[in-house]
C-alpha positions in Angstrom: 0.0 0.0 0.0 1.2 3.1 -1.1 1.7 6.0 1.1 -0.3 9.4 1.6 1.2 12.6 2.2 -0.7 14.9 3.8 -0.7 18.8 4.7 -2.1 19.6 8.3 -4.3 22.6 8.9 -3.5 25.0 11.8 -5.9 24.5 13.5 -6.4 22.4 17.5 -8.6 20.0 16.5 -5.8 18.8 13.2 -3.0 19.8 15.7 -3.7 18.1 18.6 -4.1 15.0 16.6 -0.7 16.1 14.9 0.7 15.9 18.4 -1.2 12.8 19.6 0.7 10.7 17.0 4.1 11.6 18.4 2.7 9.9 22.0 0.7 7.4 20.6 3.9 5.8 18.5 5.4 5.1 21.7 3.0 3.5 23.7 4.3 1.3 25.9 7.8 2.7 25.5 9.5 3.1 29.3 11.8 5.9 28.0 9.8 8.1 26.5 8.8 10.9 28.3 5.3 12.1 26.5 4.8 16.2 26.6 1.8 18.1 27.7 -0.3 18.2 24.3 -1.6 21.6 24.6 1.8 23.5 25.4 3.2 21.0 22.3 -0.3 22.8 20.3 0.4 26.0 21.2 3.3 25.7 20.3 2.6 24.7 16.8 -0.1 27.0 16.5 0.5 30.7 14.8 -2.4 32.1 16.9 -0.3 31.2 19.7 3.3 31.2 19.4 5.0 34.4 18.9 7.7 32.8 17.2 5.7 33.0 14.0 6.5 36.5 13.7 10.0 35.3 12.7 9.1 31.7 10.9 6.9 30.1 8.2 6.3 26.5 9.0 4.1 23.5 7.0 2.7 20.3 8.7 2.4 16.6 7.2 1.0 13.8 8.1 1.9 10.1 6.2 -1.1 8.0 6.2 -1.4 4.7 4.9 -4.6 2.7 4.6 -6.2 5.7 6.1 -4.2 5.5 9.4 -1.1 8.2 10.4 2.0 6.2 10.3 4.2 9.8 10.2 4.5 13.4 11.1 7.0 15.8 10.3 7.1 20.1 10.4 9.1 21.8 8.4 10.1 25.4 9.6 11.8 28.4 7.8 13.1 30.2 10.8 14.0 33.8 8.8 15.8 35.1 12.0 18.1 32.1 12.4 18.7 32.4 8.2 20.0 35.8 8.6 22.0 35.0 11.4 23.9 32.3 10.4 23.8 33.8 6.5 22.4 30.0 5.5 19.2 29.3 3.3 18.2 26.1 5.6 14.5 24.6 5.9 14.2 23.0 9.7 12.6 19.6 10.2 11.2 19.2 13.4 8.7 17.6 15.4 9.4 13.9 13.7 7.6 10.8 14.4 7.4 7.6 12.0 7.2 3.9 11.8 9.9 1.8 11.1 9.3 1.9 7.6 12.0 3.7 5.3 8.8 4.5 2.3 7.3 6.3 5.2 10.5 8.3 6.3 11.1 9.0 3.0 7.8 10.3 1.8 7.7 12.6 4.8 11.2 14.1 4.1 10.9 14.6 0.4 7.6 16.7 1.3 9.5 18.7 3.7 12.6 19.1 1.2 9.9 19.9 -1.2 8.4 22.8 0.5 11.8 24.0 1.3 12.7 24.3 -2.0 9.8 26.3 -3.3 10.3 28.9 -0.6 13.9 29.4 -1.6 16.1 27.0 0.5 18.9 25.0 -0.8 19.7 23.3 2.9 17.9 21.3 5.2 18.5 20.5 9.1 17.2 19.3 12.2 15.5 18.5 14.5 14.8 21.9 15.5 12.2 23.9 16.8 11.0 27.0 16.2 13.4 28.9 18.3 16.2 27.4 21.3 13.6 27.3 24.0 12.4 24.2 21.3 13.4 20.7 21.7 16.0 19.8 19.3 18.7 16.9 18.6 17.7 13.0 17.3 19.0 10.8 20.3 21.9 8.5 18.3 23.2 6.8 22.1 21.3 6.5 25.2 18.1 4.4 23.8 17.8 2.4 26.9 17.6 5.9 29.1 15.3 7.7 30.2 14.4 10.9 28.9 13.6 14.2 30.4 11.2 17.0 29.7 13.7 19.6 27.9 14.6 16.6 25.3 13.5 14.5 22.6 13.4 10.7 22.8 13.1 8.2 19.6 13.8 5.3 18.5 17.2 3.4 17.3 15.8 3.5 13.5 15.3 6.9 13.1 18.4 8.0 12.6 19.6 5.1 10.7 17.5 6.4 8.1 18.1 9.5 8.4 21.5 8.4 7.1 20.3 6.4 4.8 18.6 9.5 3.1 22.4 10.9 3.1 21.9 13.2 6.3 25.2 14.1 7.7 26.0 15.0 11.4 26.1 18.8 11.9 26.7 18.8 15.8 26.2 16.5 18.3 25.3 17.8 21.8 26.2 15.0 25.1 24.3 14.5 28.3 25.4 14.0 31.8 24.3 12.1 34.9 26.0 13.4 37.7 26.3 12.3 41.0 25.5 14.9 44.1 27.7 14.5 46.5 27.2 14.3 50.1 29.3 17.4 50.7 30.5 20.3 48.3 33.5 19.9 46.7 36.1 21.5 49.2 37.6 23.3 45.5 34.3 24.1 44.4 33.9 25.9 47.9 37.1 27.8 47.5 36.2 28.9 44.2 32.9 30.4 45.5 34.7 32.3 47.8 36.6 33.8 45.9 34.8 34.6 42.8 32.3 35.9 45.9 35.0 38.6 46.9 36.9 39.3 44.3 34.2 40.6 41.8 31.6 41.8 44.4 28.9 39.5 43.7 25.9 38.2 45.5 23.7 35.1 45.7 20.2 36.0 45.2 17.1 33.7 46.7 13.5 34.9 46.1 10.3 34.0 48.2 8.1 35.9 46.0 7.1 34.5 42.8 5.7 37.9 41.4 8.9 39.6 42.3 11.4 37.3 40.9 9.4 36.8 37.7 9.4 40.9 37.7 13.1 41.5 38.8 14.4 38.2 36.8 12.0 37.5 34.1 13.3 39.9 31.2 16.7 40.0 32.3 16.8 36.4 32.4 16.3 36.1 28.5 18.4 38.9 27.8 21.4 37.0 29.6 20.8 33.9 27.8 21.0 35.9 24.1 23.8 37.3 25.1 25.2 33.8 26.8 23.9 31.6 24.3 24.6 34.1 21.3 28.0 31.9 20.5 26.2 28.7 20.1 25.2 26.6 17.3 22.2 27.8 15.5 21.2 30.0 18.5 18.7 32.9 17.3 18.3 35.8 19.6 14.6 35.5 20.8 12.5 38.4 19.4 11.0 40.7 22.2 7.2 38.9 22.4 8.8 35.6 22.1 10.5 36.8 25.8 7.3 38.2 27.0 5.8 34.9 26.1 8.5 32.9 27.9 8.4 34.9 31.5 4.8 35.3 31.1 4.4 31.1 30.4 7.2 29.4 32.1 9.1 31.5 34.9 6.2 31.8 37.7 6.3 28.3 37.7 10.0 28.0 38.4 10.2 26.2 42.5 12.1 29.7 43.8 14.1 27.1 46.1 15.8 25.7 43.3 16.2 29.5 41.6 19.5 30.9 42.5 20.4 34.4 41.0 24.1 35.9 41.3 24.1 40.1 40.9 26.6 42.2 40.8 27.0 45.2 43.4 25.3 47.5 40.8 22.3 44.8 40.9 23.0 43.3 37.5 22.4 39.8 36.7 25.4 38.0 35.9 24.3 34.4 36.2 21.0 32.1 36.7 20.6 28.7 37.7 17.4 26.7 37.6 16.6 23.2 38.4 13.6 21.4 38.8 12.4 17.8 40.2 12.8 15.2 37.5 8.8 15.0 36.1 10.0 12.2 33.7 7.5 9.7 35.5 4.9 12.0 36.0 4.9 13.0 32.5 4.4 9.7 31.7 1.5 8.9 34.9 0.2 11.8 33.0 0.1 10.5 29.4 0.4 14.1 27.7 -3.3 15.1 29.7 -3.5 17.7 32.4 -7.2 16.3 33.5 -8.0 14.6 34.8 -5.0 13.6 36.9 -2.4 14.5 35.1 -2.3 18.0 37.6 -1.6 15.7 40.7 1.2 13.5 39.4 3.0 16.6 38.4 2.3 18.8 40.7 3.3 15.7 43.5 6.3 15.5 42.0 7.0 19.1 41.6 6.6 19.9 45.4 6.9 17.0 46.9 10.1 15.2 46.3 9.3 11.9 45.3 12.0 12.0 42.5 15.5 10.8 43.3 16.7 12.8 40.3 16.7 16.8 39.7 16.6 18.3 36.0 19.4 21.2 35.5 16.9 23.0 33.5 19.1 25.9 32.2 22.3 27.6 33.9 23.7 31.1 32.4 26.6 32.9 33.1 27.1 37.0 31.6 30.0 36.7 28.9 32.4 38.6 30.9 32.1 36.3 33.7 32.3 33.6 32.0 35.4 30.8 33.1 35.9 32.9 36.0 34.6 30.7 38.4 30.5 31.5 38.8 29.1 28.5 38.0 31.1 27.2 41.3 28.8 29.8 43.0 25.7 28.6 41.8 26.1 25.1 42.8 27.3 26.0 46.2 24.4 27.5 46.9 22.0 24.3 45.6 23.9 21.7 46.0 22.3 22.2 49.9 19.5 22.4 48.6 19.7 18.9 46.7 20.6 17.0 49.6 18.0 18.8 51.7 15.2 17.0 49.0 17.3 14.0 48.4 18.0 14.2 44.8 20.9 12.0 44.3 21.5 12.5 40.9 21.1 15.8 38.3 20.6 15.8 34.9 22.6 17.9 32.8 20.5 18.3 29.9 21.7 18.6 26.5 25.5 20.8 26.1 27.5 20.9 23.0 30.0 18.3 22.8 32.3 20.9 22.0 31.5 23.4 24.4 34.2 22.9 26.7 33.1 25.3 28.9 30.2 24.6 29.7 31.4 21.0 30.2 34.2 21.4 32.3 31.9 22.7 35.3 31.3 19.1 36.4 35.4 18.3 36.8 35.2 18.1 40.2 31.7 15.7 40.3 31.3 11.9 39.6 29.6 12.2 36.4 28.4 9.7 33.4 27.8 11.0 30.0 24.9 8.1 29.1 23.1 10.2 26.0 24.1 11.5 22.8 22.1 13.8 20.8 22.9 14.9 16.7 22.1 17.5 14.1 21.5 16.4 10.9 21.8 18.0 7.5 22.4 17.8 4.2 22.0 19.9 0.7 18.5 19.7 -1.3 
C-alpha cells in the first residue's frame, strides 16, 4: 500500500491529533517521556506562538490505509537564516514507523516545501526557536528521557543516514552524582569569585517579584550567553514576553538561585527542577483529569531521586571565572535537603568545553548523545 502525504491545517482539532501521534507511536515505550499536548499545540499553533512572527512553517501527516504512520514540520526560521547567513529549511517535530517509504515520503515533502520557498539546505530536529526541543537521540536508547529533550527510536536516525543526512553537531548529556558534601575546591572557588568581583547570591520568596526583577533579564542573559552557540537565534522581544509570562512563575524559587553584581545586575541564573520524567508519563500528555496531581506531587513533593538542570547562564564577561562554582554551592544544599541523588545535565555541545568542564570536580556519566543532521537539497 502506497503511502499518503498529507498537509495539516493550523488549527487544534488537526494539531492536537498532529501531536497525539508523536505519543501514541510510543506506547508502551519506558523511555519516553510524552509532553503536555496543549503547550506542544500551542506551540505549533500561529495564533499562539509568537515565534511566527519570525518563521513560516508546513505540517504533514503520512497515512497509509487511512491510518497516520508519520509526522514531520518543516520550519523556515528567517531570523536564524539571517543570522547564520544559510538558506536552511528546519525539520522538526518527527515521528514515524519503522518503515524507510514512510521516512522518505515525509522528508521529500519537507525538502519539497523548502525548495519552493527558496532554500537550498535542510537541518534538524529543531524547533521553532532554542527554548524548542532539538537533537535526534543517536546513544542513550535504553535511558530515560527528560522533559527539555527528545526521545526516539534506534531507526530513526539510521534512516536519516540512509537519506544521506550528515552530522552537523552532536550535543552530550550528563548524569552526575550529588555528592554528600560540596567539593572542598568548588567551595574555595565560591569564595573567591564571591569577593573578588563583588557579587551576591540571590534567593527569592516571591514569585511575582522574581518573575518581575528576573524575568526579562533572564532572557536577555541567555541571548547574550547563548549568542555563540550553534544555530542559536536571539529571541525576538514577544517571544520573551511569552517565555516569563508562560514558564518563569512556575520556576520552584528554592531551586532558583540568581548571582548580581553590586550595581544589581544579573550576571548568572541557575534553575533546576524535580525530575517530572514519570509524571509525565503517569500523565500520558493530559492535564485532567489527573495528570495535575502526578506533576504537581512530583513538583513539590520530592518523590524523584533525580533533579533536571533545566538551564544555567553565566554573563560573557564572567564567563570561566569561576561562577558556575557559585551557583552550585548555593544548591547543591539544597539537593541533599530534598534527596535528589543524581542531576541531569541536559543537552550541552559536545564541543562546548566550557560549559562542560563545570562538572570536573563531580562523579559524572555522559549516558546520552544527541545529533544534528543536515544535508543539501
Amino acid at each position: 500500500m502506497s503511502v499518503e502525504i498529507r498537509v495539516i491545517p493550523k488549527t487544534k482539532k488537526e494539531l492536537k491529533k498532529f501531536v497525539q501521534f508523536g505519543i501514541d507511536l510510543y506506547k508502551g515505550n519506558d523511555c519516553f517521556v510524552p509532553p503536555l499536548v496543549i503547550d506542544e499545540v500551542n506551540t505549533l499553533n500561529p495564533a499562539f506562538n509568537p515565534a511566527f512572527e519570525l518563521c513560516d512553517a508546513e505540517y504533514f501527516m503520512a497515512f497509509r490505509d487511512g491510518k497516520p504512520v508519520g509526522r514531520i514540520a518543516a520550519i523556515i526560521q528567517h531570523r536564524s537564516n539571517e543570522t547564520h547567513h544559510q538558506k536552511a529549511v528546519r525539520f522538526g517535530f518527527v515521528d514515524f514507523i519503522d518503515d524507510y517509504e514512510v521516512s522518505k515520503a515525509l522528508f521529500d515533502a519537507a525538502i519539497a516545501w523548502g525548495k519552493e520557498k527558496g532554500m537550498n539546505t535542510i537541518i534538524g530536529p529543531f524547533g521553532f526557536c532554542d527554548m524548542d526541543h532539538e537533537g535526534m537521540l543517536v546513544e542513550g536508547f535504553d535511558r530515560i528521557g527528560t522533559m527539555a529533550t527528545i526521545y526516539n527510536y534506534p531507526y530513526y536516525p539510521q534512516h536519516l543516514e540512509k537519506m544521506g543526512f550528515e552530522k552537523r553537531a552532536d550535543w552530550v548529556e550528563f548524569r552526575i552524582k550529588v555528592p554528600d558534601a560540596i567539593p572542598e575546591k568548588h567551595k574555595r572557588i565560591s569564595e573567591i569569585v564571591q569577593k573578588k568581583y563583588n557579587l551576591r547570591i540571590i534567593k527569592y520568596k516571591d514569585s511575582k517579584k522574581a518573575v518581575a526583577e528576573v524575568g526579562r533579564p533572564l532572557f536577555d542573559l541567555i541571548n547574550e550567553a547563548y549568542a555563540d552557540l550553534f544555530e542559536y537565534t536571539k529571541l525576538s522581544d514577544n517571544q520573551i514576553d511569552y517565555y516569563v509570562k508562560y514558564y518563569i512563575g512556575m520556576v520552584r524559587l528554592d531551586l532558583l538561585t540568581v548571582i548580581k553584581d553590586q550595581d544589581d545586575n544579573l550576571v548568572g541564573l541557575g534553575i533546576a527542577i524535580p525530575d517530572l520524567s514519570r509524571a509525565l508519563q503517569k500523565a500520558k500528555g493530559k492535564i485532567l483529569p489527573f495528570g495535575w496531581y502526578h506533576l504537581m506531587r512530583a513538583m513539590y513533593f520530592n518523590v524523584t531521586d533525580t533533579v533536571d538542570l533545566m538551564l544555567v547562564a553565566v554573563k560573557k564577561e564572567y564567563q570561566n571565572k569561576g561562577v558556575n562554582a557559585l551557583l552550585f554551592t548555593d544548591l547543591i544544599p539544597y539537593f541533599q535537603k530534598y534527596g535528589f541523588k543524581y542531576a541531569e545535565s541536559n543537552p550541552e555541545l559536545e564541543l562546548n568545553t566550557k560549559v562542560q568542564s563545570q562538572w570536573q570536580y563531580f562523579e559524572t556519566e555522559q549516558h546520552k548523545r544527541r545529533r544534528a543532521y543536515g544535508k543539501d537539497i
